[in-house]
Phi, psi and omega in degrees: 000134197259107179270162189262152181253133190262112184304151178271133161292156197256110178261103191270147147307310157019268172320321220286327171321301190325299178304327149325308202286323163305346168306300167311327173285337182288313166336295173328311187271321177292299181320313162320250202344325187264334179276337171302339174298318174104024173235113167276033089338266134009299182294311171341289157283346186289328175276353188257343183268310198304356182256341179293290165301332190278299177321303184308298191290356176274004207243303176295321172318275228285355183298293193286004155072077195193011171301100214222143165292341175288328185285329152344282125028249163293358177286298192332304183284326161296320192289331154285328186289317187305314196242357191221273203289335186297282170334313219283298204288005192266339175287311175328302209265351176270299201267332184221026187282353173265014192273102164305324182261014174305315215259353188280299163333294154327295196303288167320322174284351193261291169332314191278341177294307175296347170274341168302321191269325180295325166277340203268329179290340175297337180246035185301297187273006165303132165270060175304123174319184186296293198332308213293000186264354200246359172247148152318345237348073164109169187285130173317157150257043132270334161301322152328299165315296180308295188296346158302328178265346162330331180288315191292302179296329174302312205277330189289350187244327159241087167283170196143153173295346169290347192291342233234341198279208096317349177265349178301299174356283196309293186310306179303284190312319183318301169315316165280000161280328173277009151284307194277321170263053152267306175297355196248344188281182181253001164320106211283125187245165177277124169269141190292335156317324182276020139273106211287125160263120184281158191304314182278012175231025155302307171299313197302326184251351142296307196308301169316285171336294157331306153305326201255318175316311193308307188303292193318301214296316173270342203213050165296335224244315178283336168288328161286333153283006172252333154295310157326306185294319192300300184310303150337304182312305176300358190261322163308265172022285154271013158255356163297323196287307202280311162338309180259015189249311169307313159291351176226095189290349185303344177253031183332307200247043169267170183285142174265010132300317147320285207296328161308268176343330201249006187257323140346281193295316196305305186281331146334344179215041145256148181280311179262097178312161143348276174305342200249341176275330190277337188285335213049036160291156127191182196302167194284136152346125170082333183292152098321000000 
């Protein structure tokens, strides 16, 4: 007698992006919660892994072949809570809660993140030169996130009483508004994938990398104001770099070490720079 063989259950993966991504919202939401507590500390990281895990699932989908519209979906819906409500109320209950414009400020920066997520999926399926993939429209909304809570890491590392004042006051909303249109603008930002490394600063920047882990650990709060800083720094940059990439389509679909290489060779054969002409120099007699 032939007995049938009984299959073992299977534990599909599947689920697992999804769960990542409900994690993150709970993270998200456990950090309010720990800032209504008064520990911003605390709220921080729970928002810095929720940023972590948000990042992570979409990614593990395409791993796991497990890519669906419903996850889409809650990535979608996670990406405000994560990044628009979460941010808004831990700055509210840390920074601005005795503030009359306070919680109005919040509210505004948590709209413009979601009008931010809302344009970029509207512009999933546009049909956009090459050049328009390697840029933002306007500040991400993890970027956004970070720099919001940046006013929190400043006050935690340099405490005091001036934190209390009105010019605190001011300097925060002044910021934090000038965060939410920034997420809303049409300003071209870099995505960090389209940064080309040469090989030979592959160690160096390993090393680095290594180091800034180290820091975060002793010194978190100033290495997120120097990702701030960093990111601020980068955006002339990168509204020059899409100018001239806009301007010369012949290179749309080169690498941007090519696209480096040839804004190079361009300005080598103006004989009168910009900068040198706006100076009045000019060259020495017999110079080329």
């Amino acid at each position: 007698m032939i007995k049938a063989r009984i299959k073992s259950p299977t534990v599909s993966l599947r689920f697992l992006p999804s769960a990542m991504t409900v994690a993150a919202i709970c993270l998200a939401l456990s950090g309010v919660k720990f800032a209504l507590d008064g520990r911003p500390t605390e709220a921080m990281a729970l928002l810095a892994v929720a940023a972590i895990l948000d990042a992570l699932d979409g990614r593990t989908a395409r791993m796991l072949n497990a890519t669906s519209k419903m996850g889409e979906e809650i990535d979608s819906l996670a990406d405000a809570v994560n990044f628009g409500v979460a941010p808004a109320f831990i700055v509210y209950a840390t920074l601005l809660s005795h503030s009359r414009i306070g919680w109005i400020v919040v509210l505004f920066f948590s709209v413009c993140i979601v009008l931010r997520l809302a344009r970029f999926n509207a512009m999933l399926d546009a049909d956009l030169p090459a050049y328009e993939k390697e840029y933002f429209m306007g500040m991400p909304a993890p970027a956004g996130a970070i720099g919001a809570i940046g006013p929190i890491a400043a006050k935690l590392q340099f405490p005091g009483e001036w934190w209390n004042t009105p010019a605190a006051e001011f300097l925060v909303i002044a910021w934090m508004i000038g965060v939410s249109l920034l997420v809303v603008s049409a300003i071209p930002m870099r995505k960090v994938h389209t940064f080309s490394v040469p090989p030979n600063m592959v160690a160096p920047l390993l090393a680095l990398l290594g180091l800034g882990v180290a820091a975060s650990v002793l010194y978190g709060y100033v290495v997120i104001m120097l990702i701030i800083l960093a990111y601020v720094i980068h955006i002339p940059f990168a509204v020059r770099s899409k100018r001239w990439v806009a301007a010369h389509p012949e290179a749309w679909n080169d690498k941007p070490r090519q696209q480096r290489a040839a804004r190079r060779a361009i300005r080598r054969t103006q004989p009168h720079r910009r900068s040198v002409s706006r100076l009045g120099l000019r060259k020495p007699p017999g110079r080329q």
